[in-house]
C-alpha positions in Angstrom: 216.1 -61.7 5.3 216.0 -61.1 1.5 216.9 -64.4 -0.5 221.0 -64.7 -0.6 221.6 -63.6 -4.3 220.1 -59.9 -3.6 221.8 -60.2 -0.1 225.0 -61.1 -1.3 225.1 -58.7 -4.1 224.0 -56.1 -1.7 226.7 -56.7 0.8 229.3 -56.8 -2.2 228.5 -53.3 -3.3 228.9 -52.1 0.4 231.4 -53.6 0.7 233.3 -51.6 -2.2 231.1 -48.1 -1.5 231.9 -47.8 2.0 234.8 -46.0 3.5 235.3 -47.4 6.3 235.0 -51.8 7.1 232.5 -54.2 6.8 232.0 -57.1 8.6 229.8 -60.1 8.2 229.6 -63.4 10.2 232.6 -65.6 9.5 235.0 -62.2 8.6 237.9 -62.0 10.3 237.5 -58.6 12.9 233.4 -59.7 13.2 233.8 -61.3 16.3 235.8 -58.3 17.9 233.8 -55.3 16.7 229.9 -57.6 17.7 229.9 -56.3 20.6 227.7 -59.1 22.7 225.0 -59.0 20.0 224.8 -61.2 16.0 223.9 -58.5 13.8 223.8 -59.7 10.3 226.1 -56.4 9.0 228.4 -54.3 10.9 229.3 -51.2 9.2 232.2 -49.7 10.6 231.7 -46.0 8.9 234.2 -43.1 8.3 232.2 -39.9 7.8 228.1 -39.9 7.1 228.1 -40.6 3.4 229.2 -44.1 4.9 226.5 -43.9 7.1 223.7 -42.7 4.3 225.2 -46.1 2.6 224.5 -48.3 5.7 221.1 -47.2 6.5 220.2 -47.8 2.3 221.8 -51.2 2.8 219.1 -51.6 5.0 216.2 -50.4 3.9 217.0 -52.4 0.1 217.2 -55.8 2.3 214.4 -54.6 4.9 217.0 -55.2 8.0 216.3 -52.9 11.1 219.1 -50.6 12.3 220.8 -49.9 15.2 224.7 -48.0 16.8 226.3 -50.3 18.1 225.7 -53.0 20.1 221.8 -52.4 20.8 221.6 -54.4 17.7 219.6 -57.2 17.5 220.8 -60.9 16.0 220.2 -60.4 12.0 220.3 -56.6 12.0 222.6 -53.7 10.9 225.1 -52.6 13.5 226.0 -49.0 12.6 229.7 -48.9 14.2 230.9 -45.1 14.9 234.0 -45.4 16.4 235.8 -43.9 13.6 233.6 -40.8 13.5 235.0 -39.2 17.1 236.3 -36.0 15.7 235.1 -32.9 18.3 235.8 -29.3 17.7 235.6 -26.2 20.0 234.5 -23.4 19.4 235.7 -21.1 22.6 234.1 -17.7 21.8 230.5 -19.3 21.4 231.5 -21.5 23.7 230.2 -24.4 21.9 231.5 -27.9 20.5 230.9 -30.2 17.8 230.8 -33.6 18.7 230.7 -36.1 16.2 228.6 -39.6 16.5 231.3 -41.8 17.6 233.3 -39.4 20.1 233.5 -40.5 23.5 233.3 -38.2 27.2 237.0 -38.4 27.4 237.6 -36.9 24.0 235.2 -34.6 24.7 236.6 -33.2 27.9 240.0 -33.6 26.3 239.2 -31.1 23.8 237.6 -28.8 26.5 239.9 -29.1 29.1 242.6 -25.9 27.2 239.5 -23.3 27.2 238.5 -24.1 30.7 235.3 -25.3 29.3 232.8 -28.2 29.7 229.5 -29.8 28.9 227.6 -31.8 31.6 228.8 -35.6 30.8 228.5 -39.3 32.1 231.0 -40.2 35.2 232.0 -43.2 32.6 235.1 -41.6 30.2 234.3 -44.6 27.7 230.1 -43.3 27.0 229.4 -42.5 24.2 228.4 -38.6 23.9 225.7 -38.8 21.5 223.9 -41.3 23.1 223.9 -40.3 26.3 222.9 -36.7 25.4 219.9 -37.8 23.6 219.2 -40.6 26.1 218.7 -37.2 28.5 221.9 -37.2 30.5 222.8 -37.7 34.0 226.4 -36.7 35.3 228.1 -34.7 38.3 228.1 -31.6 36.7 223.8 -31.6 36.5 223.4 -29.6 39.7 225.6 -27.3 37.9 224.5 -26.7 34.8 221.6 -29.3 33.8 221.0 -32.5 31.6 223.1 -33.1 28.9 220.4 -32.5 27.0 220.2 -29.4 28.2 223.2 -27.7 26.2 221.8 -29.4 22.7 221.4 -26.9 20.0 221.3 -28.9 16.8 222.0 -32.6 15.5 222.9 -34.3 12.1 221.0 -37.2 11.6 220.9 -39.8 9.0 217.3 -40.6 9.0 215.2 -44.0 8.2 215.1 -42.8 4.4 218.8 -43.2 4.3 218.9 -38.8 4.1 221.0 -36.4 6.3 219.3 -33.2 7.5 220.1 -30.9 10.2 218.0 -30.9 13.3 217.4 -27.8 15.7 214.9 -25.0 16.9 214.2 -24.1 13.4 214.7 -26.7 11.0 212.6 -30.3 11.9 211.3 -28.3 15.6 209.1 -31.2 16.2 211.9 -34.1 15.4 214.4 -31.3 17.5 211.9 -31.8 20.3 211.9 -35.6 20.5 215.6 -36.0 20.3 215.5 -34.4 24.0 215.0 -37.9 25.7 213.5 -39.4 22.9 217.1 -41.2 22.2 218.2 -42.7 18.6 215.1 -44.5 18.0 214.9 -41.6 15.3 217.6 -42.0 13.3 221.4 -42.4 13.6 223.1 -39.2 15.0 226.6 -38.5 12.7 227.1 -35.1 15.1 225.8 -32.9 18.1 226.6 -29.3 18.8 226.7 -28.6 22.1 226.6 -25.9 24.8 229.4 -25.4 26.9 229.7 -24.0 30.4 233.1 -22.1 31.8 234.4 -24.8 34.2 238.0 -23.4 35.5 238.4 -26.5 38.2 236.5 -29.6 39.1 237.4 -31.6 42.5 236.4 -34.6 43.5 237.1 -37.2 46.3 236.2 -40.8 47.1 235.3 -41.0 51.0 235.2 -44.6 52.1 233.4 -45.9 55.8 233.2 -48.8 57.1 229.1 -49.7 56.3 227.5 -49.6 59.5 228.4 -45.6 59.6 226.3 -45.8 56.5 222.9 -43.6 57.5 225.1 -41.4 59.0 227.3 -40.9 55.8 223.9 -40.7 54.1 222.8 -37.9 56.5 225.9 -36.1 56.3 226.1 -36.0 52.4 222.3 -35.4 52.2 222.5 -32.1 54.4 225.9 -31.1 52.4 223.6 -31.6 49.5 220.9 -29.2 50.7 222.4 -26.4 52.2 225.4 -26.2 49.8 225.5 -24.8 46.4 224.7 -26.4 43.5 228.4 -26.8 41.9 228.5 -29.5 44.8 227.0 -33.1 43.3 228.3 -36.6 43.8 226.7 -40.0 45.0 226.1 -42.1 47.8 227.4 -45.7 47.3 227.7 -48.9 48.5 230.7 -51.0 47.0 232.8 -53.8 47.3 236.4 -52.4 48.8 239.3 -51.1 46.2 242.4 -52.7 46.7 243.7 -52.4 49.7 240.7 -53.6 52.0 240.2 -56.6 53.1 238.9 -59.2 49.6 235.4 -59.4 49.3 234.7 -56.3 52.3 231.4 -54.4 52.0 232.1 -50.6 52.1 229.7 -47.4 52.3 231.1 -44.3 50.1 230.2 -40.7 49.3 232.0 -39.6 46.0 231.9 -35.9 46.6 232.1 -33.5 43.7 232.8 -30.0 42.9 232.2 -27.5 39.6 235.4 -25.7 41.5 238.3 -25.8 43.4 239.4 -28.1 46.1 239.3 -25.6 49.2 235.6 -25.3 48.6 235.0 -28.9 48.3 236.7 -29.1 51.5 234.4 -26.5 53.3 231.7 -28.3 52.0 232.7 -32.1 52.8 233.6 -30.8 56.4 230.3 -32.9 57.8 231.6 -36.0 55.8 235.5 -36.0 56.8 234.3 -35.4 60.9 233.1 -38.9 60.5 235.0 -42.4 61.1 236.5 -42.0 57.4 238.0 -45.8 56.5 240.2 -44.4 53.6 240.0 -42.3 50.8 240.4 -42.1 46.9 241.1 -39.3 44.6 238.9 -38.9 41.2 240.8 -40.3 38.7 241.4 -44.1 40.7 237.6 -43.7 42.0 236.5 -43.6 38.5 237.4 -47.1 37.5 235.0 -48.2 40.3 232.1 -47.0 37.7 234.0 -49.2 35.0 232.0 -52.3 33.9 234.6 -54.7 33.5 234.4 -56.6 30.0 232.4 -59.9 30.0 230.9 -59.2 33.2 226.8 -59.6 33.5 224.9 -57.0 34.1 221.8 -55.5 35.7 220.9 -51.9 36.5 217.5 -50.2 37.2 216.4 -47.0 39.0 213.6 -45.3 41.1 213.7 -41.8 40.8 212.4 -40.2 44.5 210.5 -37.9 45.8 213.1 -37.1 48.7 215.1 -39.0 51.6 213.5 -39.0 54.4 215.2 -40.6 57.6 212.8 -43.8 57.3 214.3 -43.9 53.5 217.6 -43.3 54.8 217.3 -46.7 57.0 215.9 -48.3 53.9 219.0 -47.5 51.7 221.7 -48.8 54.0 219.6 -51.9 54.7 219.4 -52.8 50.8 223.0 -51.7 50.5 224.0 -54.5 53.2 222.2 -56.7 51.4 224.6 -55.7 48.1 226.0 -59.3 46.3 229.9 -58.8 47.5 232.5 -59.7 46.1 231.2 -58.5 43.0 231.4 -55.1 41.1 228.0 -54.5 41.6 227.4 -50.5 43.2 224.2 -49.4 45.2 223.9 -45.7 44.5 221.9 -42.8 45.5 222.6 -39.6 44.2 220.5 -35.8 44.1 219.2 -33.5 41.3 217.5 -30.5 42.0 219.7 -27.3 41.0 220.4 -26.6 37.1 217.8 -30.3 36.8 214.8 -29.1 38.4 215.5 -24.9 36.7 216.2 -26.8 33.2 212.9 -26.9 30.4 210.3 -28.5 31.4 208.7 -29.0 27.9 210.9 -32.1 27.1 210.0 -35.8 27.0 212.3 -36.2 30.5 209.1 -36.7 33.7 212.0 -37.1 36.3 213.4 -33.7 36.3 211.4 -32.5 39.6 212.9 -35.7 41.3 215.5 -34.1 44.0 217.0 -37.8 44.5 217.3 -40.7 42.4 218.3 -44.6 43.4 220.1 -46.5 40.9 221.0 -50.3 41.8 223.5 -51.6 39.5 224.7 -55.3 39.9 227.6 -56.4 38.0 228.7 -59.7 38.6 231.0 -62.6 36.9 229.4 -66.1 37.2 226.1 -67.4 35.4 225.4 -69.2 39.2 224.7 -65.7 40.6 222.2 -64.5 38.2 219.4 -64.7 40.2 220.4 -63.9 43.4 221.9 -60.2 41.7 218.8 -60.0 39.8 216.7 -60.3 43.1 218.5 -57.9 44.7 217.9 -55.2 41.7 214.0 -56.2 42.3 214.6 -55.9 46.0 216.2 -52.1 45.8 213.3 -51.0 43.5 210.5 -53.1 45.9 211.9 -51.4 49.1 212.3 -47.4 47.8 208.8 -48.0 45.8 206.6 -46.1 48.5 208.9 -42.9 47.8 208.9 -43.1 44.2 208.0 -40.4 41.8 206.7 -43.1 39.2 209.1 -41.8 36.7 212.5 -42.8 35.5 215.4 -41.6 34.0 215.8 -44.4 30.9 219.3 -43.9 30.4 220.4 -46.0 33.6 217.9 -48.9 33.1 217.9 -51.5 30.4 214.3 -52.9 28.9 211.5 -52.9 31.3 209.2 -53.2 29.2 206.5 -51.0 28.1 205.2 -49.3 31.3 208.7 -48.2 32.4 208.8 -46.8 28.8 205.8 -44.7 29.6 207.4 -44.1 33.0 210.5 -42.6 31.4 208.8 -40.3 28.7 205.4 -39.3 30.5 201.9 -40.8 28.8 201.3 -37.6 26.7 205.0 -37.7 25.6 205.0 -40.5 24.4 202.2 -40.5 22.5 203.4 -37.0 20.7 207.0 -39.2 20.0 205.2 -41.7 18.8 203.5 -39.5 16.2 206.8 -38.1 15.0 208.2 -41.4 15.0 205.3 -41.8 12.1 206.5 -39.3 10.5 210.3 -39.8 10.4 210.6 -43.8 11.2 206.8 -45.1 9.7 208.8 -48.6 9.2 210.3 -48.6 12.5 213.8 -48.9 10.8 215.5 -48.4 14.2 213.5 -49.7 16.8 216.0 -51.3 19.8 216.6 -50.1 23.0 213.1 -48.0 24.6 212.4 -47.7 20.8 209.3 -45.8 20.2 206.9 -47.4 18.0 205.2 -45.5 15.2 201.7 -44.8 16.6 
């Protein structure tokens, strides 16, 4: 870090510049807005001038960048949360989204014009970040990635500058932001697509797990011969309240881009089965919750399709689940609006008509590695029916080769090229950063 008297004269004129707070170790609010990580500077900003002013912050002291917590210990954490205005626009049906906006703000503001944009199952995500991360939701089938839908993004580049990203102004940097995530800069606001969504259904089926392969069969041929407004996923959980503590359950979270009669019609295969119990959407979506201070693991295999002989292997790796824990053993198709979407982008698991997505959550520091194993063990036993590639927003750092897995070898080396040309001082390089080739 730069020696304390630049440092500290620095930090004092942010400190008076910025509209929003600023936090430094030892303030009182630091602990509370870290977020898990030790950045050296959290900004907490109020419109993008505040963020311009961050990222120059940064670049005087030479400190790498990052929104929220995918900082690093001695970095800048770029805090949005202020910035979560979203405005619709109903007769272009598009909407505004700025940086720090959430899904349930989003779909709040959508909701009154019977309008949506493909979003995260999580209300808490972030919008900008999953959009540029690619995208995965229940509403893919229907209408694509949330990537998909972009049409233009105001950025706050490395050189501390806000331009406007889209087809025709930065087409290259427009391109990369399809997958490439924010290792390009820090995202102030999105404008999206929207799609006329009149109804959504959705229902929680719960079995008892050794019905498992033939929920899995069931939801599988629901999947294939039914339209594509019907998504959901396949999971293995520990039981909501109400079962018995610490009871391994086998689910099928059924979704619908319409009303409920049709998602009836087209769960018919599901319900004729030895249903255990059932949730409706809104208490089944706090089973997708990561509660706070619990560790973490999640990875995926994206799949090439689901065989019987995978089938078997799912519900064997789902048994084998760490319970009681909050950890969730999903499986859940693309195809549809995924597979029709552009092909040009940085985003190799498109053509993938499943996808597995292990994700152990767990409370005590003794269980580490026997949830970590069983990650390793979901990816190990659907390897022989993986595509390869890998949708990066549901996995943490792999390393390099998953990196390449999630973009594609020629993608990345094109990111990394405009990476040069936008980042050459890799200014924001956490979390499957591209380097600057």
């Amino acid at each position: 870090m730069a020696p304390l008297s630049k440092a500290g004269a620095a930090l004092a004129a942010l400190r008076d510049e910025l509209s929003g707070e600023v936090y430094a170790p030892g303030d009182p609010g630091y602990d509370a807005a870290r977020a898990g990580s030790r950045p050296a500077v959290i900004a907490r900003c109020a419109d993008p001038a505040d963020v311009v002013r961050a990222v120059r912050f940064a670049r005087d002291l030479d400190l790498p960048v990052a929104v929220g917590g995918a900082v690093g210990h001695g970095g800048v954490m770029v805090d949005l949360r202020r910035m979560r205005g979203v405005s619709v626009d109903p007769e272009a049906r598009t909407v505004r989204v700025e940086g720090g906006a959430t899904m349930s703000g989003l779909d709040r503001a959508c909701r009154p014009y019977a309008l949506a944009a493909p979003g995260a199952p999580d209300p808490a995500t972030g919008v900008a970040g999953f959009v540029l991360g690619g995208g995965t939701g229940w509403l893919d089938r229907a209408f694509g990635l949330g990537v998909d839908g972009l049409r233009g993004v105001e950025l706050v580049t490395a050189d501390a500058e806000l331009i406007r990203v889209g087809p025709q102004a930065h087409p290259e940097l427009f391109w990369a932001l399809h997958g490439g995530g924010g290792t390009f800069g820090v995202a102030t606001a999105l404008t999206l697509d929207l799609h006329e969504l009149p109804e959504f259904t959705a229902t929680l089926l719960l079995y008892r797990p050794e019905h498992g392969p033939e929920v899995v069969r069931a939801f599988r041929e629901a999947v294939e011969r039914g339209p594509d407004r019907l998504s959901g996923t396949l999971l293995y959980l520990t039981g909501p309240p109400g079962s018995a503590a610490g009871e391994l359950m086998c689910g099928a979270l059924v979704t619908y881009a319409g009303g409920a009669e049709a998602l009836r019609e087209t769960a018919a295969p599901l319900r004729a089965l030895p249903v255990a119990g059932e949730l409706p959407y809104a208490e089944a979506l706090g089973l997708f919750d990561a509660p706070p201070g619990r560790r973490s693991l999640s990875s995926a295999e994206c799949l090439t399709g689901l065989p019987d002989e995978l089938v078997d292997v799912h519900c064997s790796l789902g048994e084998r689940m760490p319970v009681p824990s909050g950890s969730l053993h999903l499986l859940f198709p693309q195809g549809g609006a995924v597979a029709a979407g552009p092909h040009d982008y940085p985003l190799p698991f498109r053509d993938a008509p499943w996808v597995a997505h292990p994700s152990a959550r767990w409370a005590d520091g003794c269980d580490d590695e026997r949830a970590r194993a069983w990650v390793r063990e979901v990816r190990s036993g659907v390897a022989p029916w993986s595509t390869g590639a890998v949708p990066l927003d549901l996995i943490g750092d792999e390393g390099a080769e998953r990196l390449r897995a999630g973009l594609g070898v020629g993608n990345l080396l094109r990111l990394e090229k405009v990476k040069r040309a936008y980042d050459p001082d890799d200014v924001f390089r956490f979390h499957h950063a591209i380097r600057p080739v």
